[in-house]
C-alpha positions as CSV (number, residue, x, y, z in Angstrom):
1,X,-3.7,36.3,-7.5
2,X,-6.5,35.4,-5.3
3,X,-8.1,33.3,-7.6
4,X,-4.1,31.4,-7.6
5,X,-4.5,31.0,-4.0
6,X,-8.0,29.2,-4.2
7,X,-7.1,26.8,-6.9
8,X,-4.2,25.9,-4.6
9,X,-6.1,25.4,-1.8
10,X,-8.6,23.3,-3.5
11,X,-6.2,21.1,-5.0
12,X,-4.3,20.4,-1.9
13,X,-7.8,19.3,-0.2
14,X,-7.7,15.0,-0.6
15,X,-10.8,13.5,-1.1
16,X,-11.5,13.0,2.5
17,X,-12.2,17.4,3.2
18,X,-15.4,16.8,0.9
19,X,-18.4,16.7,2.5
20,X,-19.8,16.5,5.7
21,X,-17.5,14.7,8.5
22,X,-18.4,11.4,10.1
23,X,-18.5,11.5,13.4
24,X,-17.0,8.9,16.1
25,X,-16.7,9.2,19.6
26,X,-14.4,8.6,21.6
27,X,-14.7,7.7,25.8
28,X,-11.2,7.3,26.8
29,X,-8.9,8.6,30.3
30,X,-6.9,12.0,28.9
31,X,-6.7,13.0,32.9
32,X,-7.3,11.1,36.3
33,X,-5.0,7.8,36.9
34,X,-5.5,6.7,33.4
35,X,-4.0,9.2,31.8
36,X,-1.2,7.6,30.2
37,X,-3.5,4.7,29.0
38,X,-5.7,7.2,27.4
39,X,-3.2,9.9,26.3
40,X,-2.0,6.6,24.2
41,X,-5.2,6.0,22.9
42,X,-5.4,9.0,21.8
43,X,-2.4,9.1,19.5
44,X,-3.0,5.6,18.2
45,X,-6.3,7.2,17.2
46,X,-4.5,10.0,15.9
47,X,-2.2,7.9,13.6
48,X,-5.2,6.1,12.4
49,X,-7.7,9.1,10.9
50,X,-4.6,10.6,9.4
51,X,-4.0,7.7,7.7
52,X,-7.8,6.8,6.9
53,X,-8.6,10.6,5.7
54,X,-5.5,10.6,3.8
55,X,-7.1,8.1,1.4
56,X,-10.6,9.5,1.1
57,X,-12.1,8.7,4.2
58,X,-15.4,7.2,4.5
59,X,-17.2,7.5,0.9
60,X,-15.4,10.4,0.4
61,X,-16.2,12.2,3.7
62,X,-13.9,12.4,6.5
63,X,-14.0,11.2,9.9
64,X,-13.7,13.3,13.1
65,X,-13.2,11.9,16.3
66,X,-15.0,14.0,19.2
67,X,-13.3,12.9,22.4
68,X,-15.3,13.0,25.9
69,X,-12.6,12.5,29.2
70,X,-13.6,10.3,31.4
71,X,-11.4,11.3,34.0
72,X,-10.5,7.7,34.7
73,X,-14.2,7.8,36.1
74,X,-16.7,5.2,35.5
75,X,-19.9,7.2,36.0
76,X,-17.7,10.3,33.9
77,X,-17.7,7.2,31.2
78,X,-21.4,7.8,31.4
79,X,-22.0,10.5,31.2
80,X,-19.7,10.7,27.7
81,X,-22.2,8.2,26.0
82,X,-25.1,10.9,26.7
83,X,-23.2,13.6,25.6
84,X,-21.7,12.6,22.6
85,X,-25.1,10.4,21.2
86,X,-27.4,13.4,21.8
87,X,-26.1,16.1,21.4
88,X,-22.4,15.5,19.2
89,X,-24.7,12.9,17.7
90,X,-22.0,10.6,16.6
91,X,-22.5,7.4,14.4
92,X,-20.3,5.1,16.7
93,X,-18.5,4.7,19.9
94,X,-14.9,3.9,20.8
95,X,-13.7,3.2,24.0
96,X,-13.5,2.9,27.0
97,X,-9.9,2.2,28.3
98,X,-10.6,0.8,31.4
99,X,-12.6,-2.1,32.3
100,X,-14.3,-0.3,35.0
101,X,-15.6,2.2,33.0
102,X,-16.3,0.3,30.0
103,X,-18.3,-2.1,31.8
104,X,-20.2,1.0,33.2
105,X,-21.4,2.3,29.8
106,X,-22.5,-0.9,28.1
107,X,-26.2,-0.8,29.6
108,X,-26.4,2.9,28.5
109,X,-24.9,2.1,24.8
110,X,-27.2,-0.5,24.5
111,X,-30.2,1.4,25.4
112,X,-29.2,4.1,23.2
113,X,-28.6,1.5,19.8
114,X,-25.2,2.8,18.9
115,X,-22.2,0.9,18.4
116,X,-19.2,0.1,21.0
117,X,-15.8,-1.1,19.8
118,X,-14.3,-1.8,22.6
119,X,-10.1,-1.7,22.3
120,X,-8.6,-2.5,25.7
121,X,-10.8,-3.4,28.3
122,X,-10.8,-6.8,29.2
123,X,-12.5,-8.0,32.2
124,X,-14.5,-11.1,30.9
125,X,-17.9,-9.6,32.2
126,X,-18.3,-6.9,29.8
127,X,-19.0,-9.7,27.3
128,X,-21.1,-11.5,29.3
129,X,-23.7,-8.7,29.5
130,X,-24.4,-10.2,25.4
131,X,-25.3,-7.0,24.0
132,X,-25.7,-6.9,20.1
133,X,-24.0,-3.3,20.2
134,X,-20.5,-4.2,22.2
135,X,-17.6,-5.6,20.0
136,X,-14.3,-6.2,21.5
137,X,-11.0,-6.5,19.4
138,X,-9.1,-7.5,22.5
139,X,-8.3,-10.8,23.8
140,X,-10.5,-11.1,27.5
141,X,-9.4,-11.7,31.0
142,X,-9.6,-15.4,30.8
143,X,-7.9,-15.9,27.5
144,X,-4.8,-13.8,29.7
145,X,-5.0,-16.2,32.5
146,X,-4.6,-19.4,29.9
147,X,-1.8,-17.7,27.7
148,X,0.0,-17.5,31.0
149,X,-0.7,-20.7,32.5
150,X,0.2,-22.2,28.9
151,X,3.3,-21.1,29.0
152,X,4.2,-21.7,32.9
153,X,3.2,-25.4,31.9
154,X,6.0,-25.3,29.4
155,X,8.4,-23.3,31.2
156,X,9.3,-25.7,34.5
157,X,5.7,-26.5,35.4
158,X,5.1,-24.8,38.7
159,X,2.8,-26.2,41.5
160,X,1.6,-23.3,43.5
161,X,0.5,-19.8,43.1
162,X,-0.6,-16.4,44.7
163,X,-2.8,-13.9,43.2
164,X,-2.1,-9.8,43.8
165,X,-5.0,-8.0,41.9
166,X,-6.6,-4.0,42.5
167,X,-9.8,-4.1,43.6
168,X,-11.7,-2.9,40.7
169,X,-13.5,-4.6,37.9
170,X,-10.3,-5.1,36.1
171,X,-8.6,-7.1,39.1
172,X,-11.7,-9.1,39.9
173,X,-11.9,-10.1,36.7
174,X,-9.0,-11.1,36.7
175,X,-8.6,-12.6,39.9
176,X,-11.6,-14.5,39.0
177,X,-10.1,-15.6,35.5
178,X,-6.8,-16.7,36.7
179,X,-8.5,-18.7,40.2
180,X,-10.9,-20.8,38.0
181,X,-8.3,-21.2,34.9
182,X,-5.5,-22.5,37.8
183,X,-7.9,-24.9,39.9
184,X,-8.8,-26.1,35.8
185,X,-5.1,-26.6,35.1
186,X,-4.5,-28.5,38.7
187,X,-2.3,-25.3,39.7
188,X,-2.9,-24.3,43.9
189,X,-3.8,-21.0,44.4
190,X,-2.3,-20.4,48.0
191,X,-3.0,-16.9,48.5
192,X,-5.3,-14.1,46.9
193,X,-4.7,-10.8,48.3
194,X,-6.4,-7.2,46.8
195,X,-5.6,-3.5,47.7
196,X,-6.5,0.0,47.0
197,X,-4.8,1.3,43.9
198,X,-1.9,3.7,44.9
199,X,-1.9,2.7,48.3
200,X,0.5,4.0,50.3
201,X,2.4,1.0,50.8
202,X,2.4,-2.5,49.9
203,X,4.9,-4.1,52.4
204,X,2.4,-6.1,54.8
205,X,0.5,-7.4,51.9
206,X,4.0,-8.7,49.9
207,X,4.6,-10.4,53.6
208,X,1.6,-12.4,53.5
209,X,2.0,-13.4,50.6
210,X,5.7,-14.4,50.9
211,X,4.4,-16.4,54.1
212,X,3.2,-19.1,51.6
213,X,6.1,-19.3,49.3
214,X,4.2,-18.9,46.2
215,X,6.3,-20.7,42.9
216,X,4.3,-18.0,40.8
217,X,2.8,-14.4,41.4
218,X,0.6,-13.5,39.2
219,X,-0.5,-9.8,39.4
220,X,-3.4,-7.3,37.6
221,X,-1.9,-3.8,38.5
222,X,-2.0,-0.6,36.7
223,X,1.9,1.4,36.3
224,X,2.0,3.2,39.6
225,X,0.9,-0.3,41.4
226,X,3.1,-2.5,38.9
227,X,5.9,0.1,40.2
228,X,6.0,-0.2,43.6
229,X,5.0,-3.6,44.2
230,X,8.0,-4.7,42.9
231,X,10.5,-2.2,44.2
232,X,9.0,-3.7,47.2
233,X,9.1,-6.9,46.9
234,X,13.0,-6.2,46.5
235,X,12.9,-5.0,50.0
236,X,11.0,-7.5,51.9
237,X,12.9,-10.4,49.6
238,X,10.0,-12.1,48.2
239,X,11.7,-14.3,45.7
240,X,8.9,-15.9,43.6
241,X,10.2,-18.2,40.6
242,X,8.1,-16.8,38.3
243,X,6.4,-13.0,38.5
244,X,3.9,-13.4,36.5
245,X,1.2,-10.4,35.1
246,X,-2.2,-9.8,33.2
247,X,-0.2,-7.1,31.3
248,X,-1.7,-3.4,32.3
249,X,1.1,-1.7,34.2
250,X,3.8,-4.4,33.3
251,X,3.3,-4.2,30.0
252,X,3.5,-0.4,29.1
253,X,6.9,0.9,28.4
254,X,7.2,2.8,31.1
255,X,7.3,0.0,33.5
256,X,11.5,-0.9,33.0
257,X,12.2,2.4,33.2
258,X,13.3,4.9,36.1
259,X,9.5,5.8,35.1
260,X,8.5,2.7,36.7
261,X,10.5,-0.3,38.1
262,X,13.8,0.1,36.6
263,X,16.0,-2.5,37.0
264,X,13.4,-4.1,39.9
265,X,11.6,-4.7,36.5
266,X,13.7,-7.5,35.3
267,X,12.3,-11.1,34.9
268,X,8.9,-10.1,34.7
269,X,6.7,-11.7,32.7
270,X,3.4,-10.3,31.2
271,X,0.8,-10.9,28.7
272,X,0.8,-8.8,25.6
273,X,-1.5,-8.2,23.1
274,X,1.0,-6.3,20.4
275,X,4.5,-5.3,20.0
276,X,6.4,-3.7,17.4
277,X,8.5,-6.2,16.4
278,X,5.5,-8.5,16.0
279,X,5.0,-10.5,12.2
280,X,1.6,-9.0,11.7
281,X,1.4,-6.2,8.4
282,X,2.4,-2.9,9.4
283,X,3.4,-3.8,13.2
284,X,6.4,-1.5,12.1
285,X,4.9,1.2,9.9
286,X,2.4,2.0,12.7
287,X,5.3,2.0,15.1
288,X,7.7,4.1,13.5
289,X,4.0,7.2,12.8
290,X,3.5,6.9,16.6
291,X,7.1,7.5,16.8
292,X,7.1,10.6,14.6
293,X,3.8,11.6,16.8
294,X,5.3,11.2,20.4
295,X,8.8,10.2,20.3
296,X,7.9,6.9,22.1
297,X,7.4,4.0,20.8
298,X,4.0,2.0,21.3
299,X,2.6,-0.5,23.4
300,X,-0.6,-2.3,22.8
301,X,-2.4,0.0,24.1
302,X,-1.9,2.8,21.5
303,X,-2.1,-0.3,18.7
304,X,-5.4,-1.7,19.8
305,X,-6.9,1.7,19.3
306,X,-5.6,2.4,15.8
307,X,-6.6,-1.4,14.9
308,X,-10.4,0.0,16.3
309,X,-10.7,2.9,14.8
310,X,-9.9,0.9,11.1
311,X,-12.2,-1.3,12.0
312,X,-14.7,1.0,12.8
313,X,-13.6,2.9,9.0
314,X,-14.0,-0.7,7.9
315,X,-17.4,-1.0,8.7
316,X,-18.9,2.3,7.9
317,X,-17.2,1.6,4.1
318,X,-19.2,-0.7,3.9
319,X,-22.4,0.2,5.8
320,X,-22.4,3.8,3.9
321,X,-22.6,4.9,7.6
322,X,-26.6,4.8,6.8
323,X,-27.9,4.0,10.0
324,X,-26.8,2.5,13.6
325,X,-28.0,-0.5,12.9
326,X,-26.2,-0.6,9.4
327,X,-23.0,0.0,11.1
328,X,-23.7,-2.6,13.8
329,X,-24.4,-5.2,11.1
330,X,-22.1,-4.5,8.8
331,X,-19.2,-4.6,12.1
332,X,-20.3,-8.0,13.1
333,X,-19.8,-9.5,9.8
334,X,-16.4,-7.9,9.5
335,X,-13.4,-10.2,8.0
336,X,-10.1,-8.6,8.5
337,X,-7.1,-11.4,8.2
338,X,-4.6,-9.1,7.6
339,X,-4.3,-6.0,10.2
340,X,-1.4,-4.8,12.3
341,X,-3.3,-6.5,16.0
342,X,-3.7,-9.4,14.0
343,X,-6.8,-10.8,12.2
344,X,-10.1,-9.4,13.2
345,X,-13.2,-11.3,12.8
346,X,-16.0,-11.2,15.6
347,X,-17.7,-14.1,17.2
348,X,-21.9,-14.4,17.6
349,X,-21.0,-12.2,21.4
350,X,-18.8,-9.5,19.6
351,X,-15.8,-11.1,20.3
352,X,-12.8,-11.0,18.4
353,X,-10.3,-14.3,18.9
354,X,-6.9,-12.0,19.2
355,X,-4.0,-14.3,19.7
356,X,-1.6,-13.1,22.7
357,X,2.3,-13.0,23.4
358,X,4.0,-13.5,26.6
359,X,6.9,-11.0,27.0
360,X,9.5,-11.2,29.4
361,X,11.8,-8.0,30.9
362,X,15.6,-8.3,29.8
363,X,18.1,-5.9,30.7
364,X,15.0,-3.4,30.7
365,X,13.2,-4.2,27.8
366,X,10.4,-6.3,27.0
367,X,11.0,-9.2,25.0
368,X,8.6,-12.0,23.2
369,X,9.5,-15.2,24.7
370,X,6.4,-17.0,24.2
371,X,4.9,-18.6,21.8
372,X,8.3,-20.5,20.5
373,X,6.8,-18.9,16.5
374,X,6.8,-15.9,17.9
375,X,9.5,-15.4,20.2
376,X,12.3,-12.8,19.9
377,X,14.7,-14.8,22.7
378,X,14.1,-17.9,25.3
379,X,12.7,-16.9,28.6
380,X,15.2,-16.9,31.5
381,X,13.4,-19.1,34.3
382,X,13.6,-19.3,37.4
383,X,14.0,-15.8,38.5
384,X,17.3,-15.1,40.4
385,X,16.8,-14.4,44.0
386,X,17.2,-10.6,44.7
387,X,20.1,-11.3,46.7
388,X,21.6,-12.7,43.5
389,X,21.2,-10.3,41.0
């Protein structure tokens, strides 16, 4: 009877149990004020190594993902790289989700010689520190700023615009990116105003700003900020013709919902970087696993990790997951035209050329209304004045 047992057991092991496990870390936010960012890392990540050691794994050893929590904290980010280098001793490095913390951890990574796929971060200067270990499958800060200035030029041309940004890495960047991308595309930038994130209130900034009469807002918040910023600019009647956004908080799900905005949601636009219904291969396969996993359905967020993590399995395929710099090489000559975020192929920085959506909130839910190949349904421009909704 025993000996029954332990054939059954043995032949229910896939190919992927043999061996000794690969080991990738993982920096991402489980707690602090990233959590729901990182919590959907996490289960993008999830639905990724369950489908990778399903088929064998990495030359027929699995992968096992060792997460550090960064606590939505840039020197926590750290203080991950140390501890799971030297002493989880890990082959490669995913994360982090913010652009604050990810930024943080690139001089460390790079002095340590271990490879960074970088999912979601995407404050330009992250790039622009040139290191040969920091690969980004994400679309950057300014290449937000152009999809949404692209589309505003095709969508009633507006003349003037304010910019509402956190002041963190992520909202300078941003800030930055949208100011010089604007003054580029002859758009006036009449306002630029930063705050805390989670203030207590945003009233008296929403004022000034509504002092200049801005045709477009265009904001960088995370949820909570995304939130209240425009249940509040309900009450002071700020009536912008276009709110515009460098996705983050008006992207996620969350955001139309009694969650976040509800119906003050509505008419929002934002960049996005993936969405179920999107053409790519297996936009809705990996949908309807994260939907078995959580009973939500994704945002780009949770797909940018599960499009790293196969890259990452991509790379030490091919590498034999011999050596750091094996895996580094054999990630910067990666080829992938076919992938659910799109084809994935990295410039001479690390940069991957990920094309972007711009989604618009309709009844409550996020729809692709730009580019015209892509789009689900036209966009609904100008916004309605609060009064007349």
């Amino acid at each position: 009877m025993l000996a029954s047992v332990l054939f059954l057991i043995a032949c229910s092991e896939s190919p992927s149990q043999t061996g000794e496990p690969v080991k990738v870390g993982v920096i991402t936010s489980l707690t602090g004020s990233n959590t729901a960012f990182g919590q959907a890392h996490k289960a993008g990540y999830t639905v990724a190594v369950n489908e990778i050691n399903s088929t064998g794994g990495v030359q027929g050893r699995r992968i096992e993902l060792v997460y550090y929590d960064d606590q939505s904290k840039p020197d926590r980010a750290v203080q991950g790289v140390s501890k799971l280098v030297d002493e989880d001793h890990v082959v490669l490095l995913l994360g982090a989700y913010s652009s604050e913390s990810t930024r943080a951890i690139v001089p460390v990574v790079t002095a340590k010689q271990v490879s960074l796929i970088v999912p979601t971060a995407v404050a330009d200067n992250i790039m622009q520190a040139n290191s040969p270990w920091v690969f980004r499958i994400c679309a950057g800060s300014g290449d937000f700023a152009r999809s949404t200035l692209d589309f505003l030029k095709n969508n009633g041309s507006p003349k003037t615009l304010a910019i509402v940004y956190e002041n963190t890495n992520f909202g300078e960047a941003s800030r930055k990116s949208m100011a010089d991308a604007a003054k580029a595309a002859a758009l006036n930038v009449v306002a630029e105003e930063a705050y805390q994130a989670k203030s207590p209130g945003y009233e008296a900034l929403l004022r000034r700003v509504k002092a200049h009469n801005p045709d477009v807002i265009y904001f960088a918040s995370y949820l909570f900020d995304a939130s209240m910023l425009m249940r509040q600019a309900a009450q002071v009647q700020l009536n912008s013709k276009y709110y515009t956004s460098a996705g983050t908080g008006f992207a996620v799900p969350e955001f139309p919902t009694d969650k976040g905005a509800g119906k003050y949601a509505n008419y929002t636009f934002s960049v996005s970087q993936w969405l179920p219904p999107v053409k790519w291969p297996g936009s809705k396969e990996f949908d309807q696993k994260y939907y078995q996993l959580t009973t939500t359905h994704p945002a780009y967020h949770a797909a940018e990790a599960y499009a790293a993590l196969l890259v990452a399995a991509d790379a030490m395929k091919r590498s034999n997951a011999a050596s750091p710099t094996a895996i580094r090489d054999a990630i910067r000559n990666t080829d992938l035209p076919q992938t659910t975020f799109g084809p994935i192929k990295f410039d001479a920085q690390g940069q991957n050329a990920h094309p972007l959506l711009i989604t618009q909130v309709q009844n409550q839910q996020h729809k692709v209304v730009w580019p015209p190949e892509a789009a689900e349904t036209k966009p609904i421009v100008p916004t309605p004045a609060w009064s007349e909704r």
